[in-house]
Residue frames as qw, qx, qy, qz and C-alpha x, y, z in Angstrom:
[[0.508, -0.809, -0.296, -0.004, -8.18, -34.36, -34.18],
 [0.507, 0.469, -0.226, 0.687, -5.79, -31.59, -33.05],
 [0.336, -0.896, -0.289, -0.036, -4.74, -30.32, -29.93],
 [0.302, 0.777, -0.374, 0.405, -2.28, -28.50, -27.86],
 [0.834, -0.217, -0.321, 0.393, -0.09, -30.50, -24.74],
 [0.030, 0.876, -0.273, 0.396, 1.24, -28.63, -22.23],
 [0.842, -0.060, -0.335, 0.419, 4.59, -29.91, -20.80],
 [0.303, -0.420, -0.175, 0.838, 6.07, -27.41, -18.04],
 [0.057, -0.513, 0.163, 0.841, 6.74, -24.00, -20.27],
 [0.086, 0.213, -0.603, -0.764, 6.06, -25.44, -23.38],
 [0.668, 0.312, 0.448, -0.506, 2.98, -25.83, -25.43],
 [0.163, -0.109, 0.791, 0.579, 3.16, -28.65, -28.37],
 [0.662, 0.307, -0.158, -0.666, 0.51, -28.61, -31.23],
 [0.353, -0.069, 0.922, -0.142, -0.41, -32.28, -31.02],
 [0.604, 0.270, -0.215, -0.718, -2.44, -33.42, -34.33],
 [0.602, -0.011, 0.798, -0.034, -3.61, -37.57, -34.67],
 [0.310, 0.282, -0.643, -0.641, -3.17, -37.78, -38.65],
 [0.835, -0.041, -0.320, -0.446, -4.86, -41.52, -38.28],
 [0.360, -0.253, 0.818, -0.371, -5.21, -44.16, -35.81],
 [0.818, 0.173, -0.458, -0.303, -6.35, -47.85, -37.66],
 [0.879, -0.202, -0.368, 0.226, -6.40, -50.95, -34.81],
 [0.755, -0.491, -0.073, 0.429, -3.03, -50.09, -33.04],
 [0.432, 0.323, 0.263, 0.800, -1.27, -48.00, -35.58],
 [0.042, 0.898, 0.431, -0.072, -1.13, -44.32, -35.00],
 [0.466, 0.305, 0.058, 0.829, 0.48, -41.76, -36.95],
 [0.039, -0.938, -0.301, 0.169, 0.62, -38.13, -35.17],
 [0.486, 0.613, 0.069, 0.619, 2.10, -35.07, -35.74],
 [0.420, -0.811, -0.272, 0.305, 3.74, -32.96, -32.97],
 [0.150, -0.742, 0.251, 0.603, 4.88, -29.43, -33.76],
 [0.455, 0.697, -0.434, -0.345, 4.83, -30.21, -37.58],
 [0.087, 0.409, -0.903, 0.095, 6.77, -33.90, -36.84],
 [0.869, -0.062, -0.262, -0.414, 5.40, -37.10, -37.89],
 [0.311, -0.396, 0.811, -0.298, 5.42, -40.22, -35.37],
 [0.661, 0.079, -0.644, -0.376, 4.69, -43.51, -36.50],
 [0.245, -0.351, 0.701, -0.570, 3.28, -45.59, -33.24],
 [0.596, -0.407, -0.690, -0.058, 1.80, -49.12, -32.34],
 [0.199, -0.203, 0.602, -0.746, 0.10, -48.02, -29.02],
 [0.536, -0.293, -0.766, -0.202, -1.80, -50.47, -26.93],
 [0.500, -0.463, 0.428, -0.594, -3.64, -50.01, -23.54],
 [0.480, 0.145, -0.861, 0.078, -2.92, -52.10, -21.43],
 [0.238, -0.513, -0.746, 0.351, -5.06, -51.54, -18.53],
 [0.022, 0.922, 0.265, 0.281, -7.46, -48.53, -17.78],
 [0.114, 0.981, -0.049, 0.147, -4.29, -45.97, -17.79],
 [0.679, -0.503, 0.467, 0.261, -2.06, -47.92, -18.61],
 [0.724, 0.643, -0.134, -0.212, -0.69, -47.59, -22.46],
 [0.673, -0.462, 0.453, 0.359, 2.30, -49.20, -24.11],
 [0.347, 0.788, -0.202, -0.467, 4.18, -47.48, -26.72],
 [0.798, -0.188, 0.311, 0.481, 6.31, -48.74, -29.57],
 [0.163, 0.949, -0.033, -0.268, 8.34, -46.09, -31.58],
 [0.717, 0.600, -0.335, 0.114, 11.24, -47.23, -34.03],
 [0.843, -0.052, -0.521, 0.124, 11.57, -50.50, -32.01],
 [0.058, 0.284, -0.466, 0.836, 11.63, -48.43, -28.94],
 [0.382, -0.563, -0.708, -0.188, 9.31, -49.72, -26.23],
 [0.040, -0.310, 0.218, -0.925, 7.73, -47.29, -23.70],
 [0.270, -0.534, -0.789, 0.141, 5.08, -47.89, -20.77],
 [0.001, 0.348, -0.101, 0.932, 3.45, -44.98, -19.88],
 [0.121, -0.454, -0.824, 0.317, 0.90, -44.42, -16.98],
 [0.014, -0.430, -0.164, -0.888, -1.43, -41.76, -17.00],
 [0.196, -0.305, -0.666, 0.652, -3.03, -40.32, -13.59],
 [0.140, -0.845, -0.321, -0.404, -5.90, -37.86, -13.27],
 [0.357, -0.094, -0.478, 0.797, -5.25, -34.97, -11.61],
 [0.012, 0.682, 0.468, -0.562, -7.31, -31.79, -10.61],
 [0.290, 0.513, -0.237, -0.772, -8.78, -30.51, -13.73],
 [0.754, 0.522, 0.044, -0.397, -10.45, -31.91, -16.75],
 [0.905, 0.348, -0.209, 0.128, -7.69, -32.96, -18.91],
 [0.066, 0.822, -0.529, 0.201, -4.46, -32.92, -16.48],
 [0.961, 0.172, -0.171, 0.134, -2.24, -36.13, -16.21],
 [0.069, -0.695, 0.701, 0.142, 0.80, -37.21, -14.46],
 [0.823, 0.434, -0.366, 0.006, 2.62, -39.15, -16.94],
 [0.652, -0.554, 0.518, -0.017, 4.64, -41.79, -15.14],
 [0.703, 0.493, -0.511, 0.019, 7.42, -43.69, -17.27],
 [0.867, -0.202, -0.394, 0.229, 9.84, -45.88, -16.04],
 [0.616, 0.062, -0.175, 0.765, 12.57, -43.37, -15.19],
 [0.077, 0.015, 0.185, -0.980, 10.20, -39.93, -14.82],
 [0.050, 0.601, 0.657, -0.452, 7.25, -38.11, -13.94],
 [0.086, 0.044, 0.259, 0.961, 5.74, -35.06, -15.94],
 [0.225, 0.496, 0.625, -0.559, 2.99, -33.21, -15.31],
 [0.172, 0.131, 0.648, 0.730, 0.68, -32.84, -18.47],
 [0.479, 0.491, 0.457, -0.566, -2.51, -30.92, -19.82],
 [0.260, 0.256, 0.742, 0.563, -4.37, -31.43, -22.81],
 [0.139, 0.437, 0.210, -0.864, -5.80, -28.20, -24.12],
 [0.226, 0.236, 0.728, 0.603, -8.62, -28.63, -26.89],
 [0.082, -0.412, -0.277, -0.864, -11.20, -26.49, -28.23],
 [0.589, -0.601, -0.513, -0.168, -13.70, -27.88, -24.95],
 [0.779, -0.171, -0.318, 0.512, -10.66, -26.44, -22.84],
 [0.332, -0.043, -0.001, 0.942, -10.52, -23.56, -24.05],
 [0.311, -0.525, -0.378, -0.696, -13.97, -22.70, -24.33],
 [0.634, -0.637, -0.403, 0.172, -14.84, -23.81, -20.47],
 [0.546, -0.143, -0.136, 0.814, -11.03, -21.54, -19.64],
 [0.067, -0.424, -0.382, -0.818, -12.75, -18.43, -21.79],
 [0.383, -0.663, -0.442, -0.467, -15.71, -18.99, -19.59],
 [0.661, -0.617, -0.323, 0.279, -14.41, -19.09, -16.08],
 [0.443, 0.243, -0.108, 0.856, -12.42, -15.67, -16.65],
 [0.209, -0.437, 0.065, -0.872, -13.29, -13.19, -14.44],
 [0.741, -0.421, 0.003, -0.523, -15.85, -15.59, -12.30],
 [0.458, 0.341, -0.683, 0.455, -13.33, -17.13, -10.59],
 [0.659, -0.669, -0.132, -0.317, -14.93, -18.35, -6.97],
 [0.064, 0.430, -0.765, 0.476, -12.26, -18.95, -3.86],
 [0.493, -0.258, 0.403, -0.726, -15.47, -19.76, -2.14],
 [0.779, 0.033, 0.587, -0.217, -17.01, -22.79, -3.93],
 [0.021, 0.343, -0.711, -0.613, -16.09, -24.88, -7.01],
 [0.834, 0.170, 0.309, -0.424, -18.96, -26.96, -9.13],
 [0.251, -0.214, 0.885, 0.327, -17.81, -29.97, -10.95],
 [0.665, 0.528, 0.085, -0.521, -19.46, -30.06, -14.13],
 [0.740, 0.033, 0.603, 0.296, -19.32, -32.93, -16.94],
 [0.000, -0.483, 0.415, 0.771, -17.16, -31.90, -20.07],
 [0.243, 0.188, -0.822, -0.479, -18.82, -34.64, -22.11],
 [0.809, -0.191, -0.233, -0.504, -22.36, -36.42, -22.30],
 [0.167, 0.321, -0.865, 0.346, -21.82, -39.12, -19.86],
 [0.765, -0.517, -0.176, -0.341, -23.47, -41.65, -17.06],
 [0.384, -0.480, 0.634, -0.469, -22.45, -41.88, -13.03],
 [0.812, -0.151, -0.535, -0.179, -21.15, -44.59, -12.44],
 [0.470, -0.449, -0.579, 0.492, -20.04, -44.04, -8.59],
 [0.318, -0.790, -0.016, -0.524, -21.58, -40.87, -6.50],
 [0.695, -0.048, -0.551, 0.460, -19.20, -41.05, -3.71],
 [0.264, -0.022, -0.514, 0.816, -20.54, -37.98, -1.57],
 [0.172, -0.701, -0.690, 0.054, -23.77, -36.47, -0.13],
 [0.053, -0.742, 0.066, -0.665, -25.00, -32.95, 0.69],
 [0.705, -0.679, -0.092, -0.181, -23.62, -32.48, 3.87],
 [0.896, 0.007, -0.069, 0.439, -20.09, -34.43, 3.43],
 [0.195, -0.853, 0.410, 0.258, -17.10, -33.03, 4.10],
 [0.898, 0.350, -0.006, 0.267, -14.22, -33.75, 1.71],
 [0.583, -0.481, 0.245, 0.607, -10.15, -33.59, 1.56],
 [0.270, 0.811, -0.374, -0.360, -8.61, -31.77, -1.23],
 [0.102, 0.475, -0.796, -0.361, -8.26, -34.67, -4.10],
 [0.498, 0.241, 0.698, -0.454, -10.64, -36.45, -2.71],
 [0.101, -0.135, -0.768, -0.617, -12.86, -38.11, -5.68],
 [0.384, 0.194, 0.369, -0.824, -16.58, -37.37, -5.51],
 [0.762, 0.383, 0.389, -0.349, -17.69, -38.71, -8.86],
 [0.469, -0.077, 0.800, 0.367, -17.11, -41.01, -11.33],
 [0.668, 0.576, -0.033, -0.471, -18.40, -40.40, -15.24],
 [0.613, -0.004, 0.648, 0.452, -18.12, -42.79, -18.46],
 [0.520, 0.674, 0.234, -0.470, -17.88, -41.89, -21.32],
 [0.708, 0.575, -0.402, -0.073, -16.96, -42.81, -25.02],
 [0.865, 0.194, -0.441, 0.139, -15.22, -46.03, -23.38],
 [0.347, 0.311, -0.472, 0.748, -13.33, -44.22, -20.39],
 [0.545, -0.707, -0.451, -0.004, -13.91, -43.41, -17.10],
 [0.123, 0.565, -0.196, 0.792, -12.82, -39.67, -16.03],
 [0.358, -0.513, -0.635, 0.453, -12.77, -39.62, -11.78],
 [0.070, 0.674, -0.083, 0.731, -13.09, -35.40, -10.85],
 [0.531, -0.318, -0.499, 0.606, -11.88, -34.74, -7.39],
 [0.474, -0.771, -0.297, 0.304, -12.03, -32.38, -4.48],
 [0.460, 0.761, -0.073, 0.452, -10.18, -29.18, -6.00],
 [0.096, 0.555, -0.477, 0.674, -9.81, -28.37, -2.10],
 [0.158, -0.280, -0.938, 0.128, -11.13, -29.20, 0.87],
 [0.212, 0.048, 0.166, -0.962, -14.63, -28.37, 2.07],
 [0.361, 0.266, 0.727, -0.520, -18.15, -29.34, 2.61],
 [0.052, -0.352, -0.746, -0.563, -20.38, -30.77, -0.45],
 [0.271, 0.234, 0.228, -0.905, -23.33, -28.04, -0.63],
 [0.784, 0.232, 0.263, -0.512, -25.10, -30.02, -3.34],
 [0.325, -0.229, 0.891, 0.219, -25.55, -32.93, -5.49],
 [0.555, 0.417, -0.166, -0.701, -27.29, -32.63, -8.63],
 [0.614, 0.307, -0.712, -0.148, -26.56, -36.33, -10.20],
 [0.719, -0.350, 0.465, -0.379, -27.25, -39.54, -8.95],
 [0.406, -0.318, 0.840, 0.168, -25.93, -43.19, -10.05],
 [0.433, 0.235, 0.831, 0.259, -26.32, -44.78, -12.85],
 [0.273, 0.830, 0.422, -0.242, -27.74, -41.24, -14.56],
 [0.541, 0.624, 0.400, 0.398, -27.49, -39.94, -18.10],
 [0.123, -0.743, 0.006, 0.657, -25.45, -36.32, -17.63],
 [0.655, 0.652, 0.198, 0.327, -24.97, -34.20, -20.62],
 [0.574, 0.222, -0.178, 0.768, -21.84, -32.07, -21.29],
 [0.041, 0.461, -0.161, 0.872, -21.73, -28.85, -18.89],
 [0.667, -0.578, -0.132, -0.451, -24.06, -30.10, -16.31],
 [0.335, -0.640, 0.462, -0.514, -23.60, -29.43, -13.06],
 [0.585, 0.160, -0.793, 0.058, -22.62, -32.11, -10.83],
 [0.629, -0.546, -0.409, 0.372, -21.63, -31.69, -7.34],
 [0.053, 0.836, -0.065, 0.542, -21.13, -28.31, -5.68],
 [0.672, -0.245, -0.439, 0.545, -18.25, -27.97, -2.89],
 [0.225, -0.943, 0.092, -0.227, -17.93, -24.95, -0.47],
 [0.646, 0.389, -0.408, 0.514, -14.51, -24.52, 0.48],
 [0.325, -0.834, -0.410, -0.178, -13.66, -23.81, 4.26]]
């Protein structure tokens, strides 16, 4: 599986050669990493790297695959660009809205919390809805603030990738 990481300026070419139990060898920029990584709670991981130990946190932020990464000593704000990234990025050129945003699932999924109504108002970050999927739970917030116009999804329902979700008007 191969993507691309974006760290500030730079974009790495991030490839997982194989991943057996704990063991995972990747490959970043051509460079191979031998790694025991364990989670240790949901987004919490703990690295080891030639007998180097590392905690990392990982945060949702606003967007699909963006992440501060919290270590012991820094922050860093991360995205993970694959091929679902870049096809959704492709699509939203040009149809950019200021006015309203729709939160759509990247991946087949089921709600498991619906945390606003048509009608709500919401803060900017604000979470709205919860999805699982393949083992994880992905929150998607409030991009800004502004009044929920609709709500297409309801708890404990089956969503497939690209479907709509919730639909915010910004005010």
């Amino acid at each position: 599986m191969s993507y691309e990481v974006k760290l500030k300026d730079r974009i790495a070419k991030v490839e997982v050669l194989s991943h057996q139990g704990d063991k995972l060898l990747v490959s970043v920029d051509g460079k191979e990493y031998a790694l025991d990584f364990v989670r240790i709670s949901k987004g919490s991981y703990s690295i080891l790297h030639q007998n180097k130990s590392y905690n990392v946190e990982l945060i949702p932020v606003n967007g699909i695959r963006k992440y501060d990464v919290n270590t012991l000593k820094h922050t860093f704000e991360v995205e993970i660009i694959d091929a679902e990234a870049k096809y959704l990025a492709n699509r939203r050129k040009g149809q950019e809205d200021d006015h309203e945003a729709v939160i759509s699932s990247p991946i087949p999924g089921k709600v498991v919390n619906l945390f606003v109504k048509e009608g709500d108002t919401v803060k900017a970050g604000q979470t709205v809805i919860v999805i699982a999927a393949m083992k994880m739970e992905s929150e998607f917030k409030a991009p800004k603030a502004g009044v929920v116009r609709s709500v297409k999804a309801v708890e404990g329902q089956n969503v497939e990738a690209r479907q709509e979700l919730v639909v915010i008007e910004f005010k």
